[in-house]
C-alpha positions in Angstrom: 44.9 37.0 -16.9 47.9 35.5 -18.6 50.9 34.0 -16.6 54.1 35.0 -17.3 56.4 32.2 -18.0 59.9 32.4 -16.2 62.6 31.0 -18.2 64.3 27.8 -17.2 67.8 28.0 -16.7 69.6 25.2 -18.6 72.4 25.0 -16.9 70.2 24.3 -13.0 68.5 22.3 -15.6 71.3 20.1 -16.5 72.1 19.8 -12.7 68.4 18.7 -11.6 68.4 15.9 -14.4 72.1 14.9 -12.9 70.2 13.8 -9.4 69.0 11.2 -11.5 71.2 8.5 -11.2 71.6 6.5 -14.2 74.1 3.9 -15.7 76.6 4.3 -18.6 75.8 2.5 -22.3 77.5 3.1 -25.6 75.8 3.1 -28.3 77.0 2.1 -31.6 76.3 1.1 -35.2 77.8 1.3 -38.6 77.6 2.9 -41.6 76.8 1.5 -45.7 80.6 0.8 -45.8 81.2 -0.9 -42.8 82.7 2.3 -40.8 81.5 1.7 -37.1 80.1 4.9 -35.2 79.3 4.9 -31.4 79.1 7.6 -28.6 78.4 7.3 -24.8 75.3 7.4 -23.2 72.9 7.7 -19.8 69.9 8.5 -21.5 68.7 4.7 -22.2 65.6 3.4 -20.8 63.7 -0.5 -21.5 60.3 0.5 -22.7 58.7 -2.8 -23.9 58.5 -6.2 -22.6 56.5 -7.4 -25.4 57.5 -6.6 -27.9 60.9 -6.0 -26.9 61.7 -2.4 -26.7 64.3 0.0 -25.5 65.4 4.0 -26.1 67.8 5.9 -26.2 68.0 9.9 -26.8 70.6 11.7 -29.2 71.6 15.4 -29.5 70.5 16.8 -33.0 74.1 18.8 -33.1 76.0 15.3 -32.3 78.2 14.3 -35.1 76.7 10.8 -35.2 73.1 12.3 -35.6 73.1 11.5 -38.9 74.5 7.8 -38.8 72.3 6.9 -35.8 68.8 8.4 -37.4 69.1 6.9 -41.2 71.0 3.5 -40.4 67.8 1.4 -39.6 70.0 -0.6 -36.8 71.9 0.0 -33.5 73.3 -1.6 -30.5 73.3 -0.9 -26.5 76.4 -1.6 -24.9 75.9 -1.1 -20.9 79.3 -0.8 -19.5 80.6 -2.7 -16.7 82.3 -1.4 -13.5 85.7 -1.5 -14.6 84.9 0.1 -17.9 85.5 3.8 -17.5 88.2 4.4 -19.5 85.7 3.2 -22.3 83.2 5.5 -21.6 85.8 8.1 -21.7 86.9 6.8 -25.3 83.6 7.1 -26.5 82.8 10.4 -25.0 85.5 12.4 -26.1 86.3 13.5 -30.1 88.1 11.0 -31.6 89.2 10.2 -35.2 88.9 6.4 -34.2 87.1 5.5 -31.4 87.2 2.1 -31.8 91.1 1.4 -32.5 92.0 0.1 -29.9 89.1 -1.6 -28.9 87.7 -4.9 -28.3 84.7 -5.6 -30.6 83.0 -7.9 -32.6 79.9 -6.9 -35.1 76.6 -8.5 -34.7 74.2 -10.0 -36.8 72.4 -6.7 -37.3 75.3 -4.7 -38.2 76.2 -2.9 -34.7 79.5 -2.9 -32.9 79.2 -5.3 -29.8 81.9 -4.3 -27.4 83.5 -6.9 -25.2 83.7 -7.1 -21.2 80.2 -5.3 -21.0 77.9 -6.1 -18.6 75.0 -6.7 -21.0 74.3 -6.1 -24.5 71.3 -5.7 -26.9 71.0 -5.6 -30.6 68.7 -3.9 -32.4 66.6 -2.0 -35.6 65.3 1.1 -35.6 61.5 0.7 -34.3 60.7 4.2 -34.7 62.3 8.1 -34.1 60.4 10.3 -32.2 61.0 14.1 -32.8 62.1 15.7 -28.9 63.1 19.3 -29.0 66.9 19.5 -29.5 66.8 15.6 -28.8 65.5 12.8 -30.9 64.6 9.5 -29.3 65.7 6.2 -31.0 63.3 3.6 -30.0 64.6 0.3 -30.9 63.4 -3.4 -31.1 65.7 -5.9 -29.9 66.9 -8.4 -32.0 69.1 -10.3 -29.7 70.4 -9.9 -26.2 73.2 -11.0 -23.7 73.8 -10.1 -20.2 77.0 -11.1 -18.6 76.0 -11.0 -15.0 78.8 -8.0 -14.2 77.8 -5.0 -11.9 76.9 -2.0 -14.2 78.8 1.4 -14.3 76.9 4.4 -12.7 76.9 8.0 -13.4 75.8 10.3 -10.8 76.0 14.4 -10.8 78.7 14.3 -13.6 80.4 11.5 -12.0 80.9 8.0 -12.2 80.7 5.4 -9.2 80.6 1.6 -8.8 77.8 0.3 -6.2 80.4 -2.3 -4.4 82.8 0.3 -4.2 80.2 3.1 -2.7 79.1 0.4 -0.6 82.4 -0.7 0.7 83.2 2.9 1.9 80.5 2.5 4.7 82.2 -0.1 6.6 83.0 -0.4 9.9 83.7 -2.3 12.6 86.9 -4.1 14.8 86.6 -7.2 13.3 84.8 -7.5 9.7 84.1 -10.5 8.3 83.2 -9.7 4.1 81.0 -12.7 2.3 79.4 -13.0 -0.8 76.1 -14.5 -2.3 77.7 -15.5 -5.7 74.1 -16.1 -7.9 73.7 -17.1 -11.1 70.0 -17.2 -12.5 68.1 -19.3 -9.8 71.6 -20.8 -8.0 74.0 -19.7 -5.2 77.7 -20.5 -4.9 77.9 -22.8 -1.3 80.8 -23.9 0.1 81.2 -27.0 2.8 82.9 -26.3 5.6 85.3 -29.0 7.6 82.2 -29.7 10.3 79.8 -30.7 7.1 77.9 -27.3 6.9 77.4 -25.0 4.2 78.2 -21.3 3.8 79.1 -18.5 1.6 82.8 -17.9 0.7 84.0 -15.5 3.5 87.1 -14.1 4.9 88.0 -11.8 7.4 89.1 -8.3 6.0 92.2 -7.3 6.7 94.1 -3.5 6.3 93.4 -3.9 2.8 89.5 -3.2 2.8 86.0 -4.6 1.6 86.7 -4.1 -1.6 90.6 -6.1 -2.0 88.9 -8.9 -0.1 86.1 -9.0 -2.0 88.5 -9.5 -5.2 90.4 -12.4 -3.5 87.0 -14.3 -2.6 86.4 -14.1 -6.2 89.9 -15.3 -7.1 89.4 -18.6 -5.0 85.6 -19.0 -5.7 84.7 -17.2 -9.0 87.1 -15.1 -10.9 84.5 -13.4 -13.4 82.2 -13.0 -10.5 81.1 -8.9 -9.6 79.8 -7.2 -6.4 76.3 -5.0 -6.9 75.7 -3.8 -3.6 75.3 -5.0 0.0 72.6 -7.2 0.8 73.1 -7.6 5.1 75.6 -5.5 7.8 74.6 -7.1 10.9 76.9 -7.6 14.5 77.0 -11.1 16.1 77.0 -9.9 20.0 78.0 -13.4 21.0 81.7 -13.1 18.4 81.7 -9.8 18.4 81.9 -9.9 14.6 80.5 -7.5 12.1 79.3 -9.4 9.5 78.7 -7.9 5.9 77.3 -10.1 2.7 77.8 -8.5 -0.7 75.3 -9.8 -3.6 77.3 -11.0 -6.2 76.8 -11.9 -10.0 78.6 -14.8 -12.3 78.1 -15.1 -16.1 77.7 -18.7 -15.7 77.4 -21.6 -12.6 81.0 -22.5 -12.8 83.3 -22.4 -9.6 86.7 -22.7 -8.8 85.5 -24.2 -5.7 82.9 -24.7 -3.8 79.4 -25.3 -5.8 76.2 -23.8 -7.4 73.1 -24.6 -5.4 69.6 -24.6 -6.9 67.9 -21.8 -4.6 65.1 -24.9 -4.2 67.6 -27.2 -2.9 69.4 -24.8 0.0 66.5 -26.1 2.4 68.0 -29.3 2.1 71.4 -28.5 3.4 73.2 -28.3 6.6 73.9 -24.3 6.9 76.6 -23.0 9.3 73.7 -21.1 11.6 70.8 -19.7 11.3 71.7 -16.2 10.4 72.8 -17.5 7.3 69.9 -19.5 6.9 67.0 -16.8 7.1 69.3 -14.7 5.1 69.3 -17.2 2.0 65.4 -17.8 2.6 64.9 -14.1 1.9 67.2 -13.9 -0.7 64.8 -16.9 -2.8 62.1 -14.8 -2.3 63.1 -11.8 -3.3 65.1 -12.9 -6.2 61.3 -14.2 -6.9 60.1 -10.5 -7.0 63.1 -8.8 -8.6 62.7 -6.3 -5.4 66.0 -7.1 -3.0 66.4 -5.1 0.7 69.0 -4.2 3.0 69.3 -6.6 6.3 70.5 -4.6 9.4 70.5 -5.2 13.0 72.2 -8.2 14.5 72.6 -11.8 14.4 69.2 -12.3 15.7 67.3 -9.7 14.9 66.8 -6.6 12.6 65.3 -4.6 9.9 65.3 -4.3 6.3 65.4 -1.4 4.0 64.3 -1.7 0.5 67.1 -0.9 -2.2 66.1 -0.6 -6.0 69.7 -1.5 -8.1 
């Protein structure tokens, strides 16, 4: 006996592939004459480590079907937080998306747009044939990540992890600091009593998020928040105490100093807390697999998180 097959409904569809949540990339190239072409995108994925391989999926029916299939060459842009006005640019019809953009082109002939959080250049690998789809598999050429926190796109939405994160908090007296990383270093500071600690402050009426932007002022102005790393209550201050882990796109400061993750056992830390928190930071930096400390000063679990 045959089974009947009940058709899908592409709008529910649509909705089920929006649980997913994704980041935001635009992907560009150029034409023969030099034109540049580029539309937003969440359907990008890494595919190959060696050799180095990424996709991304185009509609048949888009306009820059054509452009994106027979060039040979394209680029990724993955957008940083404070880049959704971009993404609108390049989402909407437009006679010129690029005019009033920032960009520079790349050795393999593909728009690089500026202030992203990573970039990676690229020819055409191979086009796989997907239904109304086709998937652009390409082999990077060259590479850059910044070190910003990426734009997200969630249920036909966009959202920032600091700022999703930052609309959790809690707490009568909040004290916001950051672990400011950079490849295998952490931003320290020394405090008057010879210890080390993170750049902190106590957050006022204006929020997490303001006084997360004025630690980076003082500490690291190109420095981004990705998500929260520990919430834990001191019951001997009475402080809530919440670390945001941060990127830079280099090991400079505007004070304090970068730290070799190796070298932290060396130092003087402000208290233990701070101590077993930067320990399991180094080994999870190790792994690529970071958690979520909560509980208190003392004691607590943590959750696994997968930015």
């Amino acid at each position: 006996m045959s089974q009947e097959t009940v058709p899908i409904n592409t709008r529910e569809l649509r909705d089920a592939f929006g649980a997913f949540m994704t980041g935001v990339t635009i992907v560009t190239t150029a034409t023969d004459d030099g034109k540049p072409r580029g539309f937003t995108a969440n359907s990008f994925s890494s595919v190959s480590l060696d050799p180095a391989l990424l996709l991304v999926s185009i509609a048949k029916t888009s306009s820059n079907y054509k452009a994106f299939s027979s060039t040979g060459h394209f680029a990724i842009n993955i957008l940083a937080e404070g880049q959704k006005d971009l993404s609108n640019t390049f989402a909407r019809p437009s006679d010129d998306r690029f005019a009033n953009v920032h960009w520079q082109m790349s050795a393999n002939g593909n728009p690089l747009l500026g202030g992203v959080s990573a970039w990676f250049d690229c020819t055409t690998h191979h086009i796989v044939d997907a239904g109304d789809h086709a998937v652009i598999i390409g082999k990077v050429e060259a590479f850059r990540s910044a070190g910003y926190a990426g734009l997200g796109y969630y249920r036909g939405g966009y959202f920032t992890p600091a700022k999703v994160s930052a609309e959790v908090i809690a707490g009568p007296s909040v004290i916001v600091s950051a672990i400011i990383a950079r490849d295998d270093k952490v931003l320290l500071v020394k405090r008057p009593n010879d210890t080390w600690g993170l750049p902190s402050r106590e957050m006022g009426k204006e929020g997490a998020d303001k006084t997360l932007a004025a630690l980076f002022r003082e500490y690291q102005p190109e420095a981004s928040a990705s998500f929260i790393y520990s919430v834990y209550n001191n019951t001997e201050t009475r402080h809530q105490y919440i670390t945001f882990l941060c990127s830079a796109p280099d090991d400079s400061a505007a004070s304090g100093k970068f730290v070799d993750l190796d070298d932290i056992g060396t130092l003087t830390l402000q208290d233990s807390a701070l101590a077993n928190m930067l320990e399991r930071y180094r080994k999870e930096s190790q792994l690529g697999n970071y958690g979520l400390y909560l509980g208190d000063h003392s004691s607590g679990t943590v959750r696994p998180l997968h930015p």
